[in-house]
C-alpha positions as CSV (number, residue, x, y, z in Angstrom):
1,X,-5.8,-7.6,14.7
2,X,-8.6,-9.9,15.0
3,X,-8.9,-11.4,11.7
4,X,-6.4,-13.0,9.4
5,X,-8.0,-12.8,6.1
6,X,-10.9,-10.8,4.8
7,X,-14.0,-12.4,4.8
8,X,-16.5,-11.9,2.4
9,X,-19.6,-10.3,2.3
10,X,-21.7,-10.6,-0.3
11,X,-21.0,-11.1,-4.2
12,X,-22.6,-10.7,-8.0
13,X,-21.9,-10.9,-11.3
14,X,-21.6,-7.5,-13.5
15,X,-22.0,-7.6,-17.2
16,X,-22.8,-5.4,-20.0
17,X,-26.3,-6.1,-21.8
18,X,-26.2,-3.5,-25.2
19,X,-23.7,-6.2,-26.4
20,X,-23.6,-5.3,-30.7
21,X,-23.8,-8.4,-33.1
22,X,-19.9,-7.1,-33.5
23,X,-19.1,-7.3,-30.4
24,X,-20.0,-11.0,-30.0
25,X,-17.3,-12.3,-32.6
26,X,-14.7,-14.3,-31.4
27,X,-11.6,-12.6,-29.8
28,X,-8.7,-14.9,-30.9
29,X,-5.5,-14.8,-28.9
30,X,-2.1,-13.7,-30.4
31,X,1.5,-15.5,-29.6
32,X,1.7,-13.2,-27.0
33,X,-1.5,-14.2,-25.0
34,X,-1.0,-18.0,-25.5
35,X,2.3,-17.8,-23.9
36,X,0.7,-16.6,-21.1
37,X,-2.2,-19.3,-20.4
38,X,0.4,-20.9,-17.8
39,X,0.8,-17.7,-15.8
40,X,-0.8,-16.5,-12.8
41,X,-3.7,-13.5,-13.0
42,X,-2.3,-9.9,-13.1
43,X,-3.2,-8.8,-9.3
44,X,-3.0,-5.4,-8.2
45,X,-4.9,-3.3,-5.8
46,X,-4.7,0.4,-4.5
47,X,-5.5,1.2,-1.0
48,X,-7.3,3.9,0.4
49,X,-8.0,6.1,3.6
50,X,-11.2,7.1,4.3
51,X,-11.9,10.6,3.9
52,X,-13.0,11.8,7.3
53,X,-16.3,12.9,5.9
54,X,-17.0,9.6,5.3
55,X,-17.5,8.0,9.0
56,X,-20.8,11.3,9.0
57,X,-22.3,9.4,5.7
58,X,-25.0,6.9,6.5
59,X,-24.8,4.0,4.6
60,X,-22.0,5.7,3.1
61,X,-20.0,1.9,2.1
62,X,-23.7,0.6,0.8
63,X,-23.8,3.9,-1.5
64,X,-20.2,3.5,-2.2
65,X,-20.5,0.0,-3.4
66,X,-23.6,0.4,-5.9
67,X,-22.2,3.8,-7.6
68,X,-18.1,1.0,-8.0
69,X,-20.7,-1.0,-10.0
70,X,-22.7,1.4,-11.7
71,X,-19.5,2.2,-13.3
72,X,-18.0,-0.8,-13.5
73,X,-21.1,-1.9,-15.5
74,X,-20.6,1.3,-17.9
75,X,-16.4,0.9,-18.3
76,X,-17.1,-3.3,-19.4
77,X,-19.2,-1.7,-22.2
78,X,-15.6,-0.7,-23.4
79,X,-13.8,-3.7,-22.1
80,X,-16.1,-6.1,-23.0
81,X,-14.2,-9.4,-23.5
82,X,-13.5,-8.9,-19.6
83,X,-16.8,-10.3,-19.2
84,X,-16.1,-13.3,-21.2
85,X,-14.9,-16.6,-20.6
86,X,-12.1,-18.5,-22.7
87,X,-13.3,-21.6,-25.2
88,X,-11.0,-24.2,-27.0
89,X,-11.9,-26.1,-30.4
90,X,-9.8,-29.2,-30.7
91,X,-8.7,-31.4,-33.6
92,X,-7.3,-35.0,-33.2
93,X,-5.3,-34.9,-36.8
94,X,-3.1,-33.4,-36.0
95,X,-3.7,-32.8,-32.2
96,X,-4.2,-29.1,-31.9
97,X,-5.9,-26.7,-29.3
98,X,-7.2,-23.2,-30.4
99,X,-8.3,-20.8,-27.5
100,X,-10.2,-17.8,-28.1
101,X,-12.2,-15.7,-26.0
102,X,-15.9,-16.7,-26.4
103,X,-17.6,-13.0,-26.4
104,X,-20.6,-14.8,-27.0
105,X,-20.1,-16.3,-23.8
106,X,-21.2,-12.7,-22.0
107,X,-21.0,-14.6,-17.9
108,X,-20.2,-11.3,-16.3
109,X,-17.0,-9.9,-14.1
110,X,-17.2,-11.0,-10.6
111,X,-17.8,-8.3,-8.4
112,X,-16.7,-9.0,-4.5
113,X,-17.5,-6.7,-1.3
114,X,-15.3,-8.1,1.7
115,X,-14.6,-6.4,5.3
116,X,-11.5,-6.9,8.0
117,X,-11.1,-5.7,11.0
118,X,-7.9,-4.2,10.6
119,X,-6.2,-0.7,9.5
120,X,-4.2,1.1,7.2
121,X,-1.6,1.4,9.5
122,X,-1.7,-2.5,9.9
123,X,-1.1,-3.0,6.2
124,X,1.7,-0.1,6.0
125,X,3.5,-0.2,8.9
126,X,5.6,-3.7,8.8
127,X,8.5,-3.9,7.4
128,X,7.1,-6.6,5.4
129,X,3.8,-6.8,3.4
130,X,1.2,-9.1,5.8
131,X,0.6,-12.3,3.9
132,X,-3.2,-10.8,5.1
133,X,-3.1,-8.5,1.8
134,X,-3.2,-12.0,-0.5
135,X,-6.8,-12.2,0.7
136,X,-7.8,-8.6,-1.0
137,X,-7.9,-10.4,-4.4
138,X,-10.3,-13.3,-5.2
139,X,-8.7,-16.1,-8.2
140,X,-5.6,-16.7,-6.3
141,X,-3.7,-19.8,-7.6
142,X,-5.8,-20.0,-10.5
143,X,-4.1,-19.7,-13.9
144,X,-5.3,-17.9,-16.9
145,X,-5.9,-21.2,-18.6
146,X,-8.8,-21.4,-16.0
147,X,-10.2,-18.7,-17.4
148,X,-12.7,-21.2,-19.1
149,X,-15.0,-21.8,-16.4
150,X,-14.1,-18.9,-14.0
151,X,-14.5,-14.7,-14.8
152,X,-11.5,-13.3,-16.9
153,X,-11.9,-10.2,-14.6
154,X,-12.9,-10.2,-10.6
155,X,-13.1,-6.8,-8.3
156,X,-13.0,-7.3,-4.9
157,X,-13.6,-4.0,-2.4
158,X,-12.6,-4.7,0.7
159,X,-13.7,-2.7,3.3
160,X,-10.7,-2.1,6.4
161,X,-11.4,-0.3,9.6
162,X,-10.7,3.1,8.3
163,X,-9.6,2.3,4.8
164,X,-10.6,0.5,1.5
165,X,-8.9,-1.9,-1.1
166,X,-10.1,-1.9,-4.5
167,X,-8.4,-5.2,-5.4
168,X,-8.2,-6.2,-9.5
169,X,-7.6,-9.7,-10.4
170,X,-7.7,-9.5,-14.5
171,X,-6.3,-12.6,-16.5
172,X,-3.1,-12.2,-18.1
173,X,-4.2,-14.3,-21.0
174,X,-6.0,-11.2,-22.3
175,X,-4.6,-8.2,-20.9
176,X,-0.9,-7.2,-19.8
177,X,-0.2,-4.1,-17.3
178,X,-0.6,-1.6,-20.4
179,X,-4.3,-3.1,-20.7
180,X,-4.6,-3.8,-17.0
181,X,-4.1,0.0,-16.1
182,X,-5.9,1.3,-19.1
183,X,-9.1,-0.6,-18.1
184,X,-8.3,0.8,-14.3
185,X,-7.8,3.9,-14.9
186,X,-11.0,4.1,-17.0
187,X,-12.9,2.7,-14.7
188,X,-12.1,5.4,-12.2
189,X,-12.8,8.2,-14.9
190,X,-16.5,6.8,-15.2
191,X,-16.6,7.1,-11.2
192,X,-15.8,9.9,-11.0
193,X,-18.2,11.4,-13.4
194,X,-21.2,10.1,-11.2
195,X,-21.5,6.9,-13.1
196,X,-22.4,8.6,-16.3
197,X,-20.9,7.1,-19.7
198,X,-18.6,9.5,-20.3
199,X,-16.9,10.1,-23.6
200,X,-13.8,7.9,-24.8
201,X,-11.0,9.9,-26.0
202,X,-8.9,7.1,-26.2
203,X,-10.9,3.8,-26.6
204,X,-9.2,0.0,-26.5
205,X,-8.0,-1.2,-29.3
206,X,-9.5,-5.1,-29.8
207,X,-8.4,-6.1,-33.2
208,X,-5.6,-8.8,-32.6
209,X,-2.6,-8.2,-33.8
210,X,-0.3,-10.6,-35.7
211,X,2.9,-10.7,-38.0
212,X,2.3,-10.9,-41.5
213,X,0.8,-14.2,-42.4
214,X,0.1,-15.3,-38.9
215,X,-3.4,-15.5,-37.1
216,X,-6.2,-15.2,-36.7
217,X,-6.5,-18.5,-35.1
218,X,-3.6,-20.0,-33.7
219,X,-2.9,-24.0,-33.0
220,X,-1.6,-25.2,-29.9
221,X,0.0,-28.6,-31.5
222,X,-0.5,-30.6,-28.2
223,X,-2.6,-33.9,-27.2
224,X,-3.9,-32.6,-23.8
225,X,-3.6,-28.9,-22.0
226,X,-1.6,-30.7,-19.4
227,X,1.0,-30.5,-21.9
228,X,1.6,-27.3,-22.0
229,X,-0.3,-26.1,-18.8
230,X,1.8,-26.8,-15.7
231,X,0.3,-25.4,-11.5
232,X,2.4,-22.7,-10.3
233,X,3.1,-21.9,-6.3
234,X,5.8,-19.8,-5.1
235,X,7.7,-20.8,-2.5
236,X,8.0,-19.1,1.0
237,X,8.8,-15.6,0.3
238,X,9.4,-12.1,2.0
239,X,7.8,-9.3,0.9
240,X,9.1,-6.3,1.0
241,X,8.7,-1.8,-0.8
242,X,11.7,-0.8,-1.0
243,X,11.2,3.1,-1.7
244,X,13.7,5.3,-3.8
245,X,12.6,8.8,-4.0
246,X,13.8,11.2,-6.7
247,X,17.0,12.6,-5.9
248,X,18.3,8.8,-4.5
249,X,17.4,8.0,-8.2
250,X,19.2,11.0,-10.0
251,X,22.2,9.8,-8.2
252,X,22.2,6.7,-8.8
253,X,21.5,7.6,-12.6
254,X,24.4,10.3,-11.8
255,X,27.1,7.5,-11.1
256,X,26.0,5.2,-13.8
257,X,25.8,7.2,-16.2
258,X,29.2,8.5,-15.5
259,X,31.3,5.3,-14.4
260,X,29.9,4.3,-18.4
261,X,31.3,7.4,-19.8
262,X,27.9,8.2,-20.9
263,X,24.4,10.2,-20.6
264,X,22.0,7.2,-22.0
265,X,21.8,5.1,-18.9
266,X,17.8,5.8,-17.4
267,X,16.8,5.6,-13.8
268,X,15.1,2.2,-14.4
269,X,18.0,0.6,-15.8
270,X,20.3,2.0,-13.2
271,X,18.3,0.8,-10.4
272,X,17.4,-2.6,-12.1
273,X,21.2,-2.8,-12.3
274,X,21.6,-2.3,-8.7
275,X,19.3,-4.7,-7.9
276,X,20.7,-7.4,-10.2
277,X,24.5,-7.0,-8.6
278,X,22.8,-7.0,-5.0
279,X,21.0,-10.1,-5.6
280,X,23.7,-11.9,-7.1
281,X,26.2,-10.3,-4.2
282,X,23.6,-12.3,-2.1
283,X,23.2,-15.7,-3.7
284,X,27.6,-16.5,-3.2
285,X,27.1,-17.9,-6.0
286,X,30.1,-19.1,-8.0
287,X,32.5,-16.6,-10.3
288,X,31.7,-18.7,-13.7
289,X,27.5,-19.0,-13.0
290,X,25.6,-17.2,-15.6
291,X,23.3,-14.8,-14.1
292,X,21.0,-12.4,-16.0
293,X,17.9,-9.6,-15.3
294,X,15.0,-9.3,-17.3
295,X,13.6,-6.7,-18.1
296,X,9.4,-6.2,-19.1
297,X,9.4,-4.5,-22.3
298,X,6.6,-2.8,-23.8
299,X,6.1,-4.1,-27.7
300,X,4.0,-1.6,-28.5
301,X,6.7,1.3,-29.5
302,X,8.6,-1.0,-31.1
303,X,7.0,-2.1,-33.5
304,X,6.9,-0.8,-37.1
305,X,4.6,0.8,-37.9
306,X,3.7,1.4,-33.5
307,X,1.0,-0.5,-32.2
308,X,-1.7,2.2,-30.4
309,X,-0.9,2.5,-26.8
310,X,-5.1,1.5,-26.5
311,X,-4.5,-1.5,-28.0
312,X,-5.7,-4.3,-25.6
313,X,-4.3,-7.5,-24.8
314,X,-0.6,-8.6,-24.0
315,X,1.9,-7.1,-25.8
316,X,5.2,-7.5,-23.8
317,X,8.3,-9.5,-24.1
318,X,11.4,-10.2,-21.5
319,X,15.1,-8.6,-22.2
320,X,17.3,-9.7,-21.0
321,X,20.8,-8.8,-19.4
322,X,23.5,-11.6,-19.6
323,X,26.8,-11.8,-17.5
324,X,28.7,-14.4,-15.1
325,X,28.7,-14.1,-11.6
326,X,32.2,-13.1,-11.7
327,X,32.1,-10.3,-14.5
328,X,28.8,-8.7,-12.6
329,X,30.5,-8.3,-9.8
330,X,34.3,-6.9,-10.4
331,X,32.3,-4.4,-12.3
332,X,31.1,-1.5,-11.5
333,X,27.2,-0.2,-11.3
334,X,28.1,1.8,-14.7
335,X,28.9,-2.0,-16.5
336,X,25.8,-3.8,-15.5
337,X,23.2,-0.7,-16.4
338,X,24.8,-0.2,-20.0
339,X,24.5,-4.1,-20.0
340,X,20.5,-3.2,-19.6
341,X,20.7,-0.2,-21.4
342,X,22.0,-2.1,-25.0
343,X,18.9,-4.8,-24.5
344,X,16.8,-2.2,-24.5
345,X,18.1,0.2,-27.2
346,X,18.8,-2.8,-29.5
347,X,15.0,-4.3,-29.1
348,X,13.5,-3.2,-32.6
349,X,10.6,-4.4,-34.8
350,X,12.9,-7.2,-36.5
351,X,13.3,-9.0,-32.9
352,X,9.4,-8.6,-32.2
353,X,8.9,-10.4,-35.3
354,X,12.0,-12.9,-34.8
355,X,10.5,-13.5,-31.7
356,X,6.7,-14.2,-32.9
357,X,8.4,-16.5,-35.7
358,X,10.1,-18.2,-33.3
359,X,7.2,-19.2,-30.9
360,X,5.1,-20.2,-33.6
361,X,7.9,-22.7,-34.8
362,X,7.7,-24.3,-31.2
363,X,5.0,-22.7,-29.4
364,X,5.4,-22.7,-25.2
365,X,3.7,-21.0,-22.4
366,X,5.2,-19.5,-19.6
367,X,5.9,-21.7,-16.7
368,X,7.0,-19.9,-14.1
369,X,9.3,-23.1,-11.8
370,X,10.7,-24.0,-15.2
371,X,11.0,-20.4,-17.2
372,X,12.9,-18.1,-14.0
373,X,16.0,-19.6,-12.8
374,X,17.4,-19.3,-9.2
375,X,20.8,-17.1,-10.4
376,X,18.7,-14.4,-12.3
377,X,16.2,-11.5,-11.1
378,X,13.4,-10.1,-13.0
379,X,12.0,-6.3,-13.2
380,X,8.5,-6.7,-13.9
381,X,5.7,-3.7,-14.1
382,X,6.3,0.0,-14.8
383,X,6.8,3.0,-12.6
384,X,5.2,4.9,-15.9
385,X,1.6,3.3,-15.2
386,X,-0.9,5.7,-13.9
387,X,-1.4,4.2,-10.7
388,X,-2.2,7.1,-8.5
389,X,-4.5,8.8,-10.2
390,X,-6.9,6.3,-9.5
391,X,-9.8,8.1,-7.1
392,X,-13.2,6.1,-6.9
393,X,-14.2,9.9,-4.8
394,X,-11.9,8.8,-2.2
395,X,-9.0,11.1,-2.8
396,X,-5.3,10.2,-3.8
397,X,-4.3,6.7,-2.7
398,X,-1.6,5.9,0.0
399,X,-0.3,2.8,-1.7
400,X,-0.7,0.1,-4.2
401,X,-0.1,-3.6,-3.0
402,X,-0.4,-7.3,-5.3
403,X,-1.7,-10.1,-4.8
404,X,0.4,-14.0,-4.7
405,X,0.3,-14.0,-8.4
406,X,3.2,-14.2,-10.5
407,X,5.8,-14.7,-7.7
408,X,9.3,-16.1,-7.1
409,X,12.5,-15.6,-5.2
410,X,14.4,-12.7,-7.7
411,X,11.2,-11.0,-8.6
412,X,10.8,-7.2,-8.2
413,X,7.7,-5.4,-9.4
414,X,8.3,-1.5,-10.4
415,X,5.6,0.9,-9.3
416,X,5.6,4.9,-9.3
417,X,6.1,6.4,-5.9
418,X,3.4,7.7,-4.2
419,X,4.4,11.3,-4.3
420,X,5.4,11.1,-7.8
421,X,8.2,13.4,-9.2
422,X,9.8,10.3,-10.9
423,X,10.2,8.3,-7.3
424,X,10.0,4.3,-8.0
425,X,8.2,1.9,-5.8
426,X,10.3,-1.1,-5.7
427,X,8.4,-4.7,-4.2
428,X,10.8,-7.0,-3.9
429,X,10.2,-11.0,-3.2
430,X,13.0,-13.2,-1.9
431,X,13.8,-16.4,-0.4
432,X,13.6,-15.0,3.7
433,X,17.1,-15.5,4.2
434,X,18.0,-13.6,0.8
435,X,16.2,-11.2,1.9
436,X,18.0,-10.7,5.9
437,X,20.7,-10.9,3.8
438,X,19.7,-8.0,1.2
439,X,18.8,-5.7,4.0
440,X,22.2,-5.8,5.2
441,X,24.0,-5.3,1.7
442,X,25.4,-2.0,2.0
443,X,25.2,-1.0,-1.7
444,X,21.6,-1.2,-2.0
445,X,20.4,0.0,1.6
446,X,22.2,3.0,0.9
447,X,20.4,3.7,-2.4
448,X,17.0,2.7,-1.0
449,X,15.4,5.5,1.1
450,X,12.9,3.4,3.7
């Protein structure tokens, strides 16, 4: 390997120019986005062989690069406000902050073309994901409140030996994964039809959403953003995909489904179970801590009447399993996943609306040291996103990586496996020593096929 981070080649600044008198109104930001101002960029990337055609092509990355942002240029005509910036009024009496996406404000996505000299196999092939892979996404470290003087949206393509990483950094102020994947996934359509605009069958929802009587502009009540804005780094952590394919999952499912004397327990909450009793197992933590898992839930469904599945913007809340150290552990698998199971099941329209009531009664963001503790875990993404069917011309890709957003020791982020079938991606992050210790807990090694 003969570089340790990609270096960058050359970048511009896409943006869309048949921008309607519509279009330009100020996007304002719901309970959900605020709370998120304190929180890393989403980061996430899908990696790529190159076809072997591809090394005949002259010019072929040059080609490559202008028909990424011919399209890219044509999907921002759908996702606009992604080439915004954020803007803040303030008022003194009482002290208030209101932060809205300026669409008047049209500065453009940053688009990024980088190169390093190393392969697929390079990225793939350790045990743990090289720390190199944080250098395929540009805003690293910067939080979504930044999102004022640097792009809501940045692409950066970088260019390996005989592979390529499309790398998305998208700020989580304005878009969760629902949003995230929709504008992804989009964007690859458009590609894929030579760059033409192509028909929306499905277009994004922008319209805000808000509880009766709420919105359209919400007040921050503090003196200064430092108040409610606090830097983020994660501490020292292993990276690791822990893979379970199909039939590891159905029997996992299987046993807790059956050691709860039931049939309502899903893969997703029978693996986040198993993670949550292996992490705890880990910690030796004492019998009477209180431990819990969250879980990233999806408000759209919930709510009464639904919100569209196109509807863009953050729309996610954190369930949340509760149990001692002690009572997580004499149980069995079965206990903890119904545990999961009931948070789910019992999430309804009344606690979305509880929820947004309550934050507007104290309004916080999300700050990541102060809002994860060290005795719980957290499940974040969704093996349901359509990941994989992402292919920029290039084929199927052979993974999806993130970037150092949004870490901390407990944190596992859910992706579908690469072969699909209803496999699970599973990237944990962990303290290193948590995680030596993880790879030698017997439980979860033997649900985990490597």
């Amino acid at each position: 390997m003969s570089s340790s981070t990609a270096r960058q080649i050359s970048e511009c600044f896409i943006k869309p120019v048949h921008v309607s008198e519509e279009m330009k109104q100020p996007l304002h930001l719901t309970p959900w986005d605020l709370s998120m101002l304190s929180a890393h960029y989403i980061q996430k990337g899908i990696l790529f062989t190159k076809p072997p055609e591809v090394e005949q092509q002259e010019n072929f990355m040059e080609s490559f690069l202008d028909r990424l942002k011919q399209s890219l240029y044509l999907t921002l005509l759908h996702f606009y406000p992604l080439a915004s910036r954020f803007a803040t009024t303030r008022s003194e009496n009482p002290h208030s902050h209101v932060v809205f996406v300026d669409c008047n404000n049209i500065a453009g996505a940053r688009f990024i073309h980088a190169a390093l000299d190393m392969k697929v196999s390079d990225i793939l092939s350790p045990n743990y994901v090289p720390v190199v892979v944080q250098s395929f996404f540009d805003l690293t470290k910067l939080l979504n409140y930044d999102g004022h003087t640097t792009p809501l949206l940045s692409i950066q393509v970088t260019e390996l030996i005989d592979g390529i990483f499309i790398g998305c950094s998208m700020n989580h102020a304005i878009a969760d994964g629902t949003s995230f994947w929709n504008f992804f996934n989009l964007w690859s359509e458009i590609f894929e039809a030579g760059g033409n605009y192509v028909p929306i069958s499905h277009p994004s929802v922008f319209k805000p959403w808000f509880s009766e009587g709420q919105g359209p502009m919400i007040n921050l009540p503090f003196k200064h953003p430092d108040e409610f804005i606090r830097p983020y780094e994660s501490p020292e952590l292993k990276e690791r995909i822990f893979h379970f394919t199909a039939e590891s999952l159905a029997k996992l499912k299987a046993q807790a489904n059956a050691q709860s004397n039931t049939s309502k327990i899903s893969s997703f909450q029978s693996v986040s179970a198993l993670f949550w009793r292996s992490i705890t197992r880990i910690r030796n933590l004492p019998p009477n801590q209180i431990t819990s898992c969250r879980l990233a839930a999806n408000n759209r469904t919930r709510l009464n009447p639904p919100l569209s599945r196109d509807y863009f913007g953050n729309s996610i809340i954190t369930l949340i399993g509760v149990a001692t150290v002690g009572e997580l552990l004499e149980h069995d698998l079965g206990w903890a996943a119904w545990k999961l199971h009931q948070a789910v099941v019992n999430y309804n329209d009344k606690h979305v609306r509880d929820w947004l009531d309550m934050w507007l009664q104290s309004p916080f963001t999300y700050q990541l040291d102060r809002f994860f503790d060290p005795c719980s875990v957290m499940m974040g993404h969704s093996p349901r996103f359509n990941v994989y069917g992402n292919g920029f011309g290039l084929g199927k890709p052979v993974a999806v990586r993130s970037g150092y957003a949004n870490k901390f020791d407990g944190k596992a982020t859910c992706y579908p496996g690469q072969e699909g079938g209803g496999s699970i991606d599973l990237e944990v992050c962990l303290l290193p020593n948590s995680m030596t210790a993880l790879e030698s807990d017997e439980e979860f090694m033997t649900a985990a096929f490597l």
